[in-house]
C-alpha positions, 0 to 999 in steps of 0.5 A, a space after each residue: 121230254 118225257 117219252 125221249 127218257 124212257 128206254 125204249 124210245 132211246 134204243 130206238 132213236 140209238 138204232 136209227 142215229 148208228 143206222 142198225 135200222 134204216 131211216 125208212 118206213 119199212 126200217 121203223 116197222 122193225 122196232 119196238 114197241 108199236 105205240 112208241 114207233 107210231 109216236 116217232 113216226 108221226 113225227 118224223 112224216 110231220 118234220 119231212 124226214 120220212 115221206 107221208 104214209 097212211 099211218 092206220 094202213 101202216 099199222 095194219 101192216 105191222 099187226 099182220 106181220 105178227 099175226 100170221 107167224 102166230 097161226 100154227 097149221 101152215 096150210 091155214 097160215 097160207 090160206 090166211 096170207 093169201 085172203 090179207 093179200 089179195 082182199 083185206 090189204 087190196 081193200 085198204 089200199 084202195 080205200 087209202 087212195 081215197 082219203 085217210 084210212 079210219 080206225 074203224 076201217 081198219 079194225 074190221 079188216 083186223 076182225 076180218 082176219 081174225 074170224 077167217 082165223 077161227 073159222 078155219 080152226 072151227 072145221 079143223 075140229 069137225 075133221 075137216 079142211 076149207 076144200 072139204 066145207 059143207 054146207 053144213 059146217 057153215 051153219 054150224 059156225 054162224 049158229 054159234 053167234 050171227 052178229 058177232 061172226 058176220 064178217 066171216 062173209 068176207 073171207 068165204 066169199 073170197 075162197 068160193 071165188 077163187 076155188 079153196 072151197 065148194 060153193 056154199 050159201 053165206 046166210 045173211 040176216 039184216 042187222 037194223 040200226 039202234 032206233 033213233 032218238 026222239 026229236 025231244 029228246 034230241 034237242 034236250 041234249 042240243 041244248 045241253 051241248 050249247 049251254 051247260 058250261 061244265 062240259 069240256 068245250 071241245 065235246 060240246 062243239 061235237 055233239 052239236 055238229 052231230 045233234 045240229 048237222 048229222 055229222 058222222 064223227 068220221 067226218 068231224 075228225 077230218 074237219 080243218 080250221 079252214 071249215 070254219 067261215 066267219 064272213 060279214 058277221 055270219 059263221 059258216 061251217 063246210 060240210 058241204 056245198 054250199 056252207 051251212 049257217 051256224 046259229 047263235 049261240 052256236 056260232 060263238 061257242 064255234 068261235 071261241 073253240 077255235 081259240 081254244 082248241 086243245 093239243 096245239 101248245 105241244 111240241 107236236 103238233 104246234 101248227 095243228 090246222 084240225 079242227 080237233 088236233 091230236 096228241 100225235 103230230 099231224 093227226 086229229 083226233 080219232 072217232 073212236 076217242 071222240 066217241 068215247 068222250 061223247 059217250 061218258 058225257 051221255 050223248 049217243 053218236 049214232 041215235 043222235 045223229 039219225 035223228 038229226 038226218 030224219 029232222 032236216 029231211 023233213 024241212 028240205 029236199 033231200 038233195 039239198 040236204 046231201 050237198 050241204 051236209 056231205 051225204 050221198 042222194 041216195 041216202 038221204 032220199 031213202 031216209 025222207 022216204 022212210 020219214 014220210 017227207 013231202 020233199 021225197 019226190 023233188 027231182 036232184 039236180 040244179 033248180 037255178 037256172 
């Protein structure tokens, strides 16, 4: 009852019961603040009040909506509004009606936006517009900082296609991933995720999914109880097709978890069907907070997760590994290739006939 005593979320519950504010998605995107507007329509999507939404595109929406009155040239709040329009907000409708928007997709489109911002600044203090760009101002920009500008890519690429400025070469330089973790290393930290009870079981569940299974926390963040398979005695999680065996003593830390799993006793999220409930109603937890714990705890997602996918594709066909764990064939035989695998020329395809 906490968050119904605090002003804010009073006003706003106020507005809509007299109807100063419609019941709608459009209504709740005018009041304030943003957090507590999100919290309140989670719920209201949850208890059917209000139609189902991608609630990260929502929020993209709204931050945008902010953003552009802030730009204080008209000529690049126009170009900045057509470029989230006609490329940033396509791209994420798209992405939506595929499947749930990520932060991290989000956030990028955020930054997106904001490095077209201050590109735009950056000619307007070397005297000159987005139609009179050189190549020259290009380089200047990225010589400031290669890594941290490179999604300007996005927003030239746009206004050379559709003629608001001449055409120039976008610089590219490869961005290699952090080098994965030693397979030792790699089964240290397994081990610890297995068996140092110290560790919040939720995050040990986790990093064994991403130590074990190679499993992007993308992914994890989108599991269900119903990925879970215990049948004749043999757990099961579904990443793929088909099932992947979990074994002991995994598979009972898997289970014990299940009836454990934090953020259901809430008035939330009560029948929370994740994996990993959040503390918003009908959402599980975020990548980003889940890498976030993982990382205080001194598991690194990403080299971990590499190092796992180099394992498995040395101990099976790549093609095998893609289907049961939920990666693309293309990946996953790249990585045999590079790993020097003996299965990296076993044709995909089914080998049961």
């Amino acid at each position: 009852m906490t968050w119904t005593n605090k002003p804010h979320t009073q006003r706003n519950l106020r507005a809509l019961a007299l109807k100063e504010v419609p019941l709608t998605h459009d209504g709740l995107s005018q009041l304030h603040p943003w957090r507590s507007v999100a919290y309140l329509r989670d719920l209201l999507m949850q208890s059917g009040v209000l139609p189902p939404a991608d609630r990260q595109l929502l929020l993209f929406q709204r931050w945008l909506a902010e953003k552009l009155p802030a730009v204080g040239d008209a000529g690049h709040r126009r170009l900045l509004e057509l470029f989230a329009t006609w490329h940033v907000q396509r791209r994420l409708n798209s992405l939506a009606d595929r499947g749930p928007l990520t932060s991290k997709q989000v956030q990028q489109a955020r930054n997106e936006i904001r490095l077209a911002t201050a590109f735009l600044d950056h000619l307007a203090e070397r005297g000159r517009t987005l139609a009179e760009c050189t190549q020259a101002d290009v380089d200047n920009w990225y010589a400031g900082g290669y890594t941290a500008r490179r999604l300007t890519h996005a927003f030239l690429r746009w206004a050379m296609r559709s003629k608001h400025m001449l055409k120039v070469a976008v610089p590219h330089r490869s961005t290699s991933n952090p080098a994965p973790l030693a397979q030792h290393q790699r089964l240290t930290l397994l081990r610890q995720a297995v068996d140092q009870g110290d560790i919040p079981l939720q995050d040990r569940v986790v990093a064994a999914l991403v130590l074990l299974y190679a499993q992007p926390l993308t992914r994890i963040a989108r599991l269900t109880t119903d990925d879970v398979l215990h049948e004749d005695g043999e757990v099961l999680v579904r990443l793929g097709d088909p099932p992947s065996p979990v074994p002991e003593p995994l598979a009972g830390l898997l289970l014990t978890y299940l009836d454990q799993r934090p953020n259901t006793r809430t008035a939330t999220n009560p029948n929370a069907r994740w994996l990993f409930p959040g503390r918003r109603a009908g959402q599980p937890m975020t990548p980003h907070t889940l890498e976030l714990r993982l990382r205080q705890l001194g598991f690194p997602t990403q080299r971990g997760r590499m190092a796992a996918i180099r394992h498995l594709v040395l101990q099976a066909p790549a093609p095998v590994i893609a289907r049961m764990l939920g990666y693309h064939d293309d990946t996953t035989a790249q990585l045999a290739a590079e790993a020097g695998g003996t299965w990296r020329h076993y044709a995909p395809g089914d080998h049961t006939r």
